[in-house]
C-alpha positions as CSV (number, residue, x, y, z in Angstrom):
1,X,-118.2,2.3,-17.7
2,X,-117.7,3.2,-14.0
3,X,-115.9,6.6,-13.4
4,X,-113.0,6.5,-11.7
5,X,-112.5,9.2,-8.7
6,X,-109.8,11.7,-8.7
7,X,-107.6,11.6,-5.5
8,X,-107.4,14.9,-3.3
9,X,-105.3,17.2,-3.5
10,X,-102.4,16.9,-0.8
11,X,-102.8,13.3,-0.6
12,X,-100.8,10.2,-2.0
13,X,-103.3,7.4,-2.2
14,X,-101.0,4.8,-4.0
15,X,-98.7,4.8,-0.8
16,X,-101.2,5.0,1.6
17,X,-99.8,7.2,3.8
18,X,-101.9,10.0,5.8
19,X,-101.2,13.2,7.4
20,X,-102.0,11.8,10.8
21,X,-99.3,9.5,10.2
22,X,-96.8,11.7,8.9
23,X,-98.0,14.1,11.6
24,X,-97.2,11.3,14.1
25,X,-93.6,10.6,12.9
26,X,-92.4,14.1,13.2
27,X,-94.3,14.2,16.3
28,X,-91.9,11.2,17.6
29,X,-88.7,12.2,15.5
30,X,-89.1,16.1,17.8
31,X,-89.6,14.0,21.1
32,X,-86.4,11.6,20.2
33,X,-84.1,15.2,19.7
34,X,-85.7,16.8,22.7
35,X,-83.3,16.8,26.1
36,X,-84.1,14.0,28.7
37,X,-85.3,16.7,31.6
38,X,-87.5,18.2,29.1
39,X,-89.2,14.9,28.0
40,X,-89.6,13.7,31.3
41,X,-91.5,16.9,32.6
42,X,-93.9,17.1,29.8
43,X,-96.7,14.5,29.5
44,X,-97.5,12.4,26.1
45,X,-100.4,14.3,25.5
46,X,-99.0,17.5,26.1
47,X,-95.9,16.8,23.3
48,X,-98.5,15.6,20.2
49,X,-100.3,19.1,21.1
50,X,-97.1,21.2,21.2
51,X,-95.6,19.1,18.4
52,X,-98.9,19.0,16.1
53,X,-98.6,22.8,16.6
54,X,-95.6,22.8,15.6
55,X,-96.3,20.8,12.0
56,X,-99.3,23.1,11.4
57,X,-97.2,26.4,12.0
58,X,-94.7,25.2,9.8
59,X,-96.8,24.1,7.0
60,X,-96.4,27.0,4.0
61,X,-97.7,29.3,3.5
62,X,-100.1,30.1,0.3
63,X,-97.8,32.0,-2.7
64,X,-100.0,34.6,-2.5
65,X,-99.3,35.5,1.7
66,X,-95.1,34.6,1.1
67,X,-93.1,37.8,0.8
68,X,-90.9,37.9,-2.6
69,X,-87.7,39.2,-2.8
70,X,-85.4,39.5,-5.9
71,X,-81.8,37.8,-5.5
72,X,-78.7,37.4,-7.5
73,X,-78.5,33.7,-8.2
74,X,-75.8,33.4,-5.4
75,X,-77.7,34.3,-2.8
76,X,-78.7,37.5,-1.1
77,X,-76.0,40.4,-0.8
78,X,-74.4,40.3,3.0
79,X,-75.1,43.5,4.5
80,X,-73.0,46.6,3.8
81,X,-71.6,45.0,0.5
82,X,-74.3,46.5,-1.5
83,X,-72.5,49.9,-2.1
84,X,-69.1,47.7,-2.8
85,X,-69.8,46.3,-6.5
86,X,-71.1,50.0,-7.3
87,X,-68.3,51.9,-6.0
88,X,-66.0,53.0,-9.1
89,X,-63.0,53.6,-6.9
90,X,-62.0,51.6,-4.4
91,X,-59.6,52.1,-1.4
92,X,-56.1,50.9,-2.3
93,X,-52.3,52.6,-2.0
94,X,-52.5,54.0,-5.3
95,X,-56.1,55.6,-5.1
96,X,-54.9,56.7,-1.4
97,X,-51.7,58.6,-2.9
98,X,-53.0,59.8,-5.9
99,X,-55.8,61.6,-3.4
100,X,-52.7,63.2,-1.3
101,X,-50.8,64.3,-5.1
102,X,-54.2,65.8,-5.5
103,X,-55.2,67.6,-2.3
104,X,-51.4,68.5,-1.7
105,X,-49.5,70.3,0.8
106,X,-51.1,73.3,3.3
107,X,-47.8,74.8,2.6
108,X,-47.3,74.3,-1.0
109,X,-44.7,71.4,-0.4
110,X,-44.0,68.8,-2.5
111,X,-45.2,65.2,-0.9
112,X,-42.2,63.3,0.1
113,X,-42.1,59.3,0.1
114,X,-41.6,58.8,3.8
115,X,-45.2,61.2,4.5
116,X,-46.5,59.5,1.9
117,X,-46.3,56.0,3.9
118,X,-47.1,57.5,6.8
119,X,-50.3,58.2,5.9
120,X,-51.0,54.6,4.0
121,X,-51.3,50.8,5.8
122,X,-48.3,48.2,4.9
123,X,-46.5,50.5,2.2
124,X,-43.1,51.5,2.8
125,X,-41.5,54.9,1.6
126,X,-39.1,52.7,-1.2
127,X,-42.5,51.3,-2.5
128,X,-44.1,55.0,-3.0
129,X,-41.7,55.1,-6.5
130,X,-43.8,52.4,-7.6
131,X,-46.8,53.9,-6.9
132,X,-46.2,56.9,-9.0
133,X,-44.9,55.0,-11.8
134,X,-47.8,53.0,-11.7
135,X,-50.6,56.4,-11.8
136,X,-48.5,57.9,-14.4
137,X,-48.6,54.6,-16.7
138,X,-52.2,55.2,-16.2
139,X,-52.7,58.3,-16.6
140,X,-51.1,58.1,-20.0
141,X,-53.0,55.4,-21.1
142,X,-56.2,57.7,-20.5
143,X,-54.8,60.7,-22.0
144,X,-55.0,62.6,-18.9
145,X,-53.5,65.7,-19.5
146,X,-51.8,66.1,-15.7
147,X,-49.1,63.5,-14.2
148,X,-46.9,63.2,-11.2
149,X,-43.7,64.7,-11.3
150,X,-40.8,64.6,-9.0
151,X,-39.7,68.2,-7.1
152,X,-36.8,68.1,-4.6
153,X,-37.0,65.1,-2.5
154,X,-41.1,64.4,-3.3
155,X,-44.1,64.7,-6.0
156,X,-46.4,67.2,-6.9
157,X,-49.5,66.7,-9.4
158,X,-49.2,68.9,-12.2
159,X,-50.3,69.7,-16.0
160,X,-48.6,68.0,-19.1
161,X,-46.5,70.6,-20.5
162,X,-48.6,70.6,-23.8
163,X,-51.3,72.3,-21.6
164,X,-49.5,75.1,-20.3
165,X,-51.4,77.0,-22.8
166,X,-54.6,76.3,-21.3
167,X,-53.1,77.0,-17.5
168,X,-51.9,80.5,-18.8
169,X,-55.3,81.5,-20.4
170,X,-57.1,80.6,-17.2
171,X,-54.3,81.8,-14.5
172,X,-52.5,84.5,-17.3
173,X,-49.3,84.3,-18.4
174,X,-46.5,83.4,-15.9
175,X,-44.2,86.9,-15.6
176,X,-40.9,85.8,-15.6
177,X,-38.7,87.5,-13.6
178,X,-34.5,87.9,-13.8
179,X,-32.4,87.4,-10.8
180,X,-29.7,90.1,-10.2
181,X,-25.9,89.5,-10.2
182,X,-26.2,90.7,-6.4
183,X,-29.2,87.4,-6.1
184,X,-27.4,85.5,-7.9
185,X,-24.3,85.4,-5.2
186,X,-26.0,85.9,-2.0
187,X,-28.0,82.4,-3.4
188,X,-24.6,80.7,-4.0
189,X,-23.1,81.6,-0.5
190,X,-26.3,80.5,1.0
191,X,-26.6,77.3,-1.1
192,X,-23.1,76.9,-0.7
193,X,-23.1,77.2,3.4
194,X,-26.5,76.7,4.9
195,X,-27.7,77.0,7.3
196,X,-25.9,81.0,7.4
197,X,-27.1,83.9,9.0
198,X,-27.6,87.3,7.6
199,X,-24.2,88.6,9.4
200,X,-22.3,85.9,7.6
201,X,-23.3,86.2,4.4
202,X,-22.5,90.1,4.6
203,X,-19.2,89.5,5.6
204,X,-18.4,86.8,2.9
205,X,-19.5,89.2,0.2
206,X,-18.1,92.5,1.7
207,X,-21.3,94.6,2.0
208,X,-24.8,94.4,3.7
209,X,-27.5,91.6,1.8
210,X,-30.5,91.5,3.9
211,X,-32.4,93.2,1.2
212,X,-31.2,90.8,-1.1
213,X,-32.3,88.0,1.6
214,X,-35.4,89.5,1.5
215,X,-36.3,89.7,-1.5
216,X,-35.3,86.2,-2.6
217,X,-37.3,84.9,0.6
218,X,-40.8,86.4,-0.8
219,X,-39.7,84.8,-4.0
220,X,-39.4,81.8,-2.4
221,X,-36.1,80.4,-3.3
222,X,-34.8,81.1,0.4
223,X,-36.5,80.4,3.9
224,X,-36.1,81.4,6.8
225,X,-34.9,78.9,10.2
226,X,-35.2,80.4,13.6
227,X,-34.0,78.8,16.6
228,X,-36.3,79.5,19.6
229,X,-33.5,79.2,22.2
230,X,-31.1,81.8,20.8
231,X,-33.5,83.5,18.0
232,X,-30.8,83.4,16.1
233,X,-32.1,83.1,12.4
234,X,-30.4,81.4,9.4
235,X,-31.3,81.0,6.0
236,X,-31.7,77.5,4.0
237,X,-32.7,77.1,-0.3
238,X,-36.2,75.9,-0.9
239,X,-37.5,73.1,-2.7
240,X,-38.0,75.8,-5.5
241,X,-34.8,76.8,-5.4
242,X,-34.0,73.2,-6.7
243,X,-36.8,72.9,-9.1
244,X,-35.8,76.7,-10.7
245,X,-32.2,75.4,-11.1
246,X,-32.6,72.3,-12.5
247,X,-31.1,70.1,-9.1
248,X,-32.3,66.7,-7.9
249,X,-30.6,68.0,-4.1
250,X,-28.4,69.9,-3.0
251,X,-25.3,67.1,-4.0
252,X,-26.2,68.4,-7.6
253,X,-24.3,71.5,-7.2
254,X,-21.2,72.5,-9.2
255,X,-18.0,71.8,-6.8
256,X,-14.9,73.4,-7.3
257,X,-13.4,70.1,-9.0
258,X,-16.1,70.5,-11.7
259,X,-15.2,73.9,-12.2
260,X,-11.2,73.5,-12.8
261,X,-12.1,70.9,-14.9
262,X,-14.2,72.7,-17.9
């Protein structure tokens, strides 16, 4: 019985069909795509050398000269989105306030809604509520043991009250300190008619205050308001002043209707 050859590798026998031929059909399909000045200043000979060039540099490579790379099975990450997927928090109004809550004021001062959407893209300063509901519901859910509470017309980060224990071991315990009956008035004339001046609120109690104004400035429930043109200076309540007291604003204060009628 005759042995019957095995065909060479590369090379499709039963359709008869060579790599000269093949070469040769490329070699016309290039010259049919190529631009009519570019045809007609390169001779025949000349485009099977540059195109049979071309089929032998594009032939592939062996697998063991290709480079390997690993992909996802989507395709290769675009460039600069390699950090994204691994990023744990990513940029968006609430991360953006909850890092002002948490950096807070230079001053100590509460961060009010309108700063607030200053400082953020596309959110307006009625939105910024929403925004603090929305960390507190979170923080909850985690057990976090600080939230977002509301002082005087903005929001401060601060502990639960469950942990003030822990704050008071760490900072010591918060002295408390009682306001005279003297304090006491000079902060209702003030809260009462502010912006006053020191003269003023001598004259409305009957005897000299500015040590009393002093006093309640370093504790910080008055400041003090200069006006560079006349260097006058007048005295306003603080944000703690409203916080101490128990007042949303200032229209939270006891008027003399409320008074006549208890």
């Amino acid at each position: 019985m005759g042995s019957v050859p095995e065909p060479e590798s590369g090379v499709d026998h039963e359709e008869g069909v060579s790599l000269r031929e093949l070469s040769d059909a490329f070699a016309r399909a290039l010259a049919d795509r190529l631009a009519p000045e570019t045809v007609a200043t390169t001779s025949p000979s000349e485009q099977h050398e540059a195109q049979q060039a071309t089929v032998q540099a594009s032939s592939p490579a062996p697998p063991s000269a290709r480079p390997t790379a690993t992909w996802p099975a989507d395709g290769p990450p675009e460039p600069g989105n390699e950090a994204i997927d691994d990023d744990p928090c990513q940029i968006s109004p609430t991360s953006i306030l909850e890092a002002l809550l948490f950096v807070g004021h230079p001053s100590n001062e509460p961060l009010t809604a309108q700063r607030a959407a200053e400082l953020m893209r596309g959110v307006a300063a009625e939105e910024v509520a929403g925004l603090v509901e929305t960390l507190n519901r979170r923080y909850q859910e985690r057990g976090c043991p600080y939230h977002i509470i509301s002082e005087g017309p903005g929001y401060r980060m601060a502990l639960r009250a469950e942990w003030a224990a822990v704050r008071n071991r760490f900072q010591g315990r918060v002295r408390e300190a009682r306001l005279s009956q003297a304090a006491i008035d000079v902060l209702a004339i003030v809260a009462y008619r502010q912006p006053i001046t020191a003269e003023e609120v001598n004259q409305l109690r009957g005897r000299p205050c500015n040590h009393v104004l002093a006093q309640l400035v370093h504790r910080r429930l008055l400041r003090v308001e200069r006006e560079s043109s006349t260097r006058l200076v007048r005295y306003r309540t603080t944000d703690r002043f409203l916080n101490v007291f128990g007042l949303e604003s200032l229209n939270d204060l006891p008027r003399s209707d409320d008074v006549d009628t208890q």
